[in-house]
Structure formats: C-alpha cells, structure tokens
N, C-alpha and C positions, 0 to 999 in steps of 0.2 A: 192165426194172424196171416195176412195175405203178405206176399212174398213182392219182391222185386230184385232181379238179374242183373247189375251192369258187368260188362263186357268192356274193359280199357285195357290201357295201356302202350303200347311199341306200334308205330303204323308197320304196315310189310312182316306183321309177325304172324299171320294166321287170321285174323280176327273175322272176317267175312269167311273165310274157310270154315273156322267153327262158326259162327253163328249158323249159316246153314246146314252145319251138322246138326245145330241143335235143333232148326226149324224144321228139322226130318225127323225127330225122334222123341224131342222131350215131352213128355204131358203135362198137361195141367197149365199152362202158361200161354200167353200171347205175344204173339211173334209179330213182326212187323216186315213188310215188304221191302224199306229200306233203311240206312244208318238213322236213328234217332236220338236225338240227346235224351239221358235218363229223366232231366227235369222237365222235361215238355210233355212224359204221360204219366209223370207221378202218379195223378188224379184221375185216372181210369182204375174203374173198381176192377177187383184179380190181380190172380197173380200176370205180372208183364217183363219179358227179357226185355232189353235192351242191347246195341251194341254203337258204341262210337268212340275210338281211340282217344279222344282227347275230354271223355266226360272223366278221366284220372285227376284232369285240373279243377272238375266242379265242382268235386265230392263232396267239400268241407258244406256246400253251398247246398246241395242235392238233399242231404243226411238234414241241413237245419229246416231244407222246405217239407222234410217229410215228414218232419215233428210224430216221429213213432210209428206213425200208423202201420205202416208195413218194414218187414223184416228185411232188409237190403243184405243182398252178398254182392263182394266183388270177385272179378273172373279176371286177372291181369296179365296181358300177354307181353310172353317175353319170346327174344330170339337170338341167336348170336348176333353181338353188333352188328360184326365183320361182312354177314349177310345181309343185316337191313341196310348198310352204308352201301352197298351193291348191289341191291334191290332198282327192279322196274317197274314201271306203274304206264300202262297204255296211253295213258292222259298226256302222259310227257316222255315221248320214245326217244329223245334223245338226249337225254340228262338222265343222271341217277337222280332216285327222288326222295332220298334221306339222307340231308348232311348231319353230323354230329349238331351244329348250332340249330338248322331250320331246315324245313323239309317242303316240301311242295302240298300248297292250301290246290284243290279243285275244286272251285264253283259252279253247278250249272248253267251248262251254255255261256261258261264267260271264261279266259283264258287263264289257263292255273298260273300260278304266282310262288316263289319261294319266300311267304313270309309268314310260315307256320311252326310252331316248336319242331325242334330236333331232336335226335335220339337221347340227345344229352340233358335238355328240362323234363321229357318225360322220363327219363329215368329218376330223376332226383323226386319229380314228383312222386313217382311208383312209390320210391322207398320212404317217401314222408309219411305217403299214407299209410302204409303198412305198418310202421310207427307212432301212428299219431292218438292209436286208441278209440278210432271209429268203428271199426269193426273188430267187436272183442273177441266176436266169432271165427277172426283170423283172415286174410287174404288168399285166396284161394291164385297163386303163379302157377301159372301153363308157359310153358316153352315149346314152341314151335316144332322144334326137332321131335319130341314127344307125342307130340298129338299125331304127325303124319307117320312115324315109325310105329307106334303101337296105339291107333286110335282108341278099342275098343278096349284097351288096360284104362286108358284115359276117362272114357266114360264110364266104368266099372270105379272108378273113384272120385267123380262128380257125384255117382251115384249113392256111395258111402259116405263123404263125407260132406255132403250138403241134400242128402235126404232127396234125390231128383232123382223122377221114375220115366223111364227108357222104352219106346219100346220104335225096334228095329237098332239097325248097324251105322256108327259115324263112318264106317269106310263107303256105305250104301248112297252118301249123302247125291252125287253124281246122278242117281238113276231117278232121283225127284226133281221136283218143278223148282229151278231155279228165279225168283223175281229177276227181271228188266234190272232193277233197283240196286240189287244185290250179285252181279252178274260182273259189271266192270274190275274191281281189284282183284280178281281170281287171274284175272290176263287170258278166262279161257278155263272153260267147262270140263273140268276130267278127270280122271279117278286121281286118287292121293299120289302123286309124282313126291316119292321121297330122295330122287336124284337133285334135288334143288338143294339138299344141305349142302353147306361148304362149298358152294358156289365161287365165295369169292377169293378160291385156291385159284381160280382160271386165269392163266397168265395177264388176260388182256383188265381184269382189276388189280391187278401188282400195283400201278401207280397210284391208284385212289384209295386204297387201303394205306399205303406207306403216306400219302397227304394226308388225309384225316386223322391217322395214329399219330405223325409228325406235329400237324397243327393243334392237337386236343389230345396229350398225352395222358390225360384222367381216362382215356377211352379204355387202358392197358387196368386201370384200376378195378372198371366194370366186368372185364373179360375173368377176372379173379375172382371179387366178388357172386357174379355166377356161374362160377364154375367150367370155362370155357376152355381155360388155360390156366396154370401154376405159373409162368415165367414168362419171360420175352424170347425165349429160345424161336419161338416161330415168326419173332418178328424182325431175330437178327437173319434168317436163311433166307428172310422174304428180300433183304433191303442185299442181300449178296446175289440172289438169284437177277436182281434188277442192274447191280451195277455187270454183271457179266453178260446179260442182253446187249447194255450200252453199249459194255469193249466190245461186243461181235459188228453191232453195227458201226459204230469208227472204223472200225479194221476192215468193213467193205465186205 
C-alpha cells in the first residue's frame, strides 16, 4: 500500500526544521519545495510527505478524501508553550507570532494578519485527533526540545516505529539545498542551535509569559499534561521576579 506523511501540528515547533531534515534523508517518498496542504496531493501516485501546521484541523476531512487508498501517518509537533508564546517569525519582527487564542496567518506578498488558530485550538485539536480512532496505528508526538537535543535518537525511532528508511544525518540537514520555499521560518540557515530551548526564561518575555498564563490559565493545564512542569512553582518565582523589577524601577 502507498504511504502518505502528514506533518502537523504547533506552528514555531520545528516543523520546517524537520521537514527538511526529512527532505535530506528519508527514501522512498516525495518531498515538496514548500508547505502543502495533505489534501491537495492525496492523488499523486507514491508515497508523498507533506508538512503544514494546520492540516491537524483537516484530518477528519483528509482520512475521508482518501477513502483507503493509501496508509496515512501522522507526525504532530509539539513544543513547550512557553516557547511558542515567545517565538519569532521574520514576517512579523515586531510582535510575537503565537498567542494562546491566534497566531499570525502569512500570505504571500500580502501583509500577515493575526487571525489564525492559536496554540490553544491546535492543541485541543492535536488531542482530539489522537483520540478520535483515525489513526489506529497511533499518533506519532515529536517535541521540539527532542528533535534538536538528540536528532539522530529521533530518527532511529521514526525509523522503528513507522517502518522509514534513512539514509544520512538529521543533524546534516544544514549542509543540503535548502528551497526559497522552505527557508523563511527557520529565521536563518544553521546547524541545530539547541540554545533556543527555554528561551522564554529571558527577562525581557517575563511580562508576556505572565499575560498569556494570566489571560488563559488552561495554558498551566497543558504545561502538565505534557510534561513541561508538575506545579506552578515556576510561575509563582516568575510573577515575584517581575514585581521586584517594578520596585527597582519606582525606587529610581
């Protein structure tokens, strides 16, 4: 049976990271130059990856246009919130571009917009799917912090446990031909920078972490459910750290 790849989930979790890890290494499948929705190449004979954050909302829609023919796995990228809520994205250098509600849509050649799901429907969608008995064969979660600290464990278990033959290094991905296409949410060509985890420990996201956890306290729900945190112990240090900035600056 011919196979098909989707790649969803968390925008700012990796996704274009691996996918070009994969367009360097995997066999046997068809890679494409830039994001494509899963249901717009169903109908290409072969096997074909795909990657686009938000084909998580297609699926139910994807799985019915494929009426069997080919074997679908899903690839769902996950990240610590805390990081995608403090994540940059080139397109938009002065706004963060993932709120808990919505996130920033970029259209070609036409001026990005904040009126795209947020970390908060694709997560609920992630877990519906992974619930809902579409894939009996299971959901295949990737976390971001995983893929750039131990790439090549990562691919040693794509590899096992979804039958996919490798050949070369996802840390390697850098030294091949990047697409035009697939070049902008990288923010920039270079080897696996694993100093981007926990990012948004960096004083100057204090306030936007404590707004968003404030405004959308299910966020603290997520952080447990995957494993990120046990408690709020890190978010009572964050909210003391913040008001003793204030008193210094009062105090002159």
């Amino acid at each position: 049976m011919e196979r098909h790849i989707v790649i969803a989930g968390q925008s700012r979790s990796g996704s274009t990271l691996f996918y070009n890890m994969l367009r360097n290494t995997l066999q046997g499948f068809g890679m494409f130059d830039t994001e494509r929705p899963a249901a717009g190449v169903l109908h290409l004979p072969g096997n074909q990856c795909t990657k686009r954050p938000f084909d998580v909302f297609d699926l139910p829609r994807i799985m019915q246009a494929n009426q069997g023919r080919k074997r679908i796995d899903l690839i769902c990228m996950l990240r610590d919130p805390r990081d995608i809520l403090t994540s940059r994205h080139k397109a938009v250098p002065d706004d963060y571009f993932v709120g808990a509600d919505k996130c920033y849509f970029v259209p070609e050649g036409r001026t990005p917009t904040f009126t795209a799901p947020g970390l908060l429907p694709v997560h609920e969608a992630s877990m519906r799917i992974s619930g809902s008995g579409l894939f009996p064969q299971g959901v295949f979660f990737l976390k971001y912090e995983d893929l750039v600290t131990e790439p090549e464990a990562v691919q040693q278990m794509l590899s096992e446990g979804l039958g996919l033959t490798f050949n070369g290094r996802f840390s390697d991905f850098h030294k091949a031909s990047i697409p035009t296409g697939l070049q902008g949410p990288l923010n920039g060509i270079r080897a696996i920078d694993v100093s981007r985890q926990r990012k948004w420990q960096a004083p100057e996201h204090r306030a936007r972490i404590i707004e968003q956890f404030s405004r959308f306290p299910v966020l603290h729900d997520i952080l447990y459910q995957l494993g990120y945190e046990e408690d709020r112990t890190w978010f009572d240090a964050l909210l003391r750290l913040e008001t003793e900035a204030a008193d210094r600056t009062a105090a002159g």
